[in-house]
N, C-alpha and C positions, 0 to 999 in steps of 0.2 A: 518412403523414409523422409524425404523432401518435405512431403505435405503435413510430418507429425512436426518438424523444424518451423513452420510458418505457423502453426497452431502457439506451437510454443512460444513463438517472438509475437505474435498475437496477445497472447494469454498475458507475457509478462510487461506487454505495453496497458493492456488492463491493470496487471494490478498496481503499477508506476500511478495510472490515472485516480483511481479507487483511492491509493496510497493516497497525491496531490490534494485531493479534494476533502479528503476526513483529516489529514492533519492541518492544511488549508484554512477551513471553516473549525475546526475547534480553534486554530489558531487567533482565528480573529474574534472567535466568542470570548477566548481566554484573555485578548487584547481589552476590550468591553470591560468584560469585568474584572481581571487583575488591574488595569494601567488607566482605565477610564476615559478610553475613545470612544466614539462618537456614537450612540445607537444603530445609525447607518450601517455599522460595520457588524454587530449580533444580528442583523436581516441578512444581510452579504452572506455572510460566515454557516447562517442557517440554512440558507437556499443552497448552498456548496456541497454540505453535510450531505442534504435529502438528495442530489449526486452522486455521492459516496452510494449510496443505498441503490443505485439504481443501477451502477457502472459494473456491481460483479455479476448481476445476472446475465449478461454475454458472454460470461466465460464459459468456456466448453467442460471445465471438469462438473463432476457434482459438487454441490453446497458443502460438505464438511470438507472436503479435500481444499473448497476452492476460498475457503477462510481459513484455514489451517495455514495456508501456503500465504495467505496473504499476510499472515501473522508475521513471518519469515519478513516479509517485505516493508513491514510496517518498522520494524524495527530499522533497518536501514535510511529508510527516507526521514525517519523520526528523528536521527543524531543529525543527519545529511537538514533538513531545516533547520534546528535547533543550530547549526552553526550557518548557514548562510544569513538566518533572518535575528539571531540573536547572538551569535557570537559565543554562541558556547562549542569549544572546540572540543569533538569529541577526543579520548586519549587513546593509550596505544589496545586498550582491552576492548573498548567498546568501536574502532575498528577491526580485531578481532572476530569478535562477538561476531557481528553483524554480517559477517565475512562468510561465518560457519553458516550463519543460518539461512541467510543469500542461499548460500551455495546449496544447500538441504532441500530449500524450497525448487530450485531450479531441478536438481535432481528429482524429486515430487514431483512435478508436472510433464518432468520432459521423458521417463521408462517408457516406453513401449505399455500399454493395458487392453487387457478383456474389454474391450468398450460396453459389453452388456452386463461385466462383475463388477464395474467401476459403478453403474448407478443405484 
């Protein structure tokens, strides 16, 4: 039981990272082209991206489980930038929101599974 807990804090330090990196890099490509920073910054933002892409194949679930759940995740760190790097504070629904889905995701990964129905 121990070892399915370390998967799991595993798993959701992945998707934290996967998350950082795709909203990360669109963030600075959006910088680029909404606000008119420095080219520098659409290389940066680009290289971050192709990151993203590489960072969920270490997760131990399967592919649709392991984007589904990360969806879950996306969402959270999505309002959680948008107010640290822009200042949009999310409100009282969209801490809600993002609460349920957290929590959905976390439950998703962390049952007990058939490890040979799961793939």
């Amino acid at each position: 039981m121990l070892s399915n807990w370390i998967r799991v804090i595993a798993d959701i330090g992945l998707f934290v990272g996967a998350g950082l990196c795709e909203i990360g890099g669109g963030w600075l490509v959006w910088k680029v082209r909404k606000d008119g920073w420095h080219w520098v910054f659409f290389i940066v933002g680009s290289l971050v991206l192709v990151l993203y892409g590489i960072i969920p194949t270490f997760q131990s679930q399967p592919f649709g489980r392991t984007y589904a759940v990360y969806g879950g995740f996306f969402i959270g760190l999505s309002l959680f930038w948008g107010w640290v790097f822009d200042s949009q504070r999310p409100d009282k629904w969209d801490f809600i929101c993002s609460a349920i889905a957290v929590s959905a995701c976390i439950v998703m990964i962390s049952v007990p599974r058939n490890r040979e129905a799961g793939k």
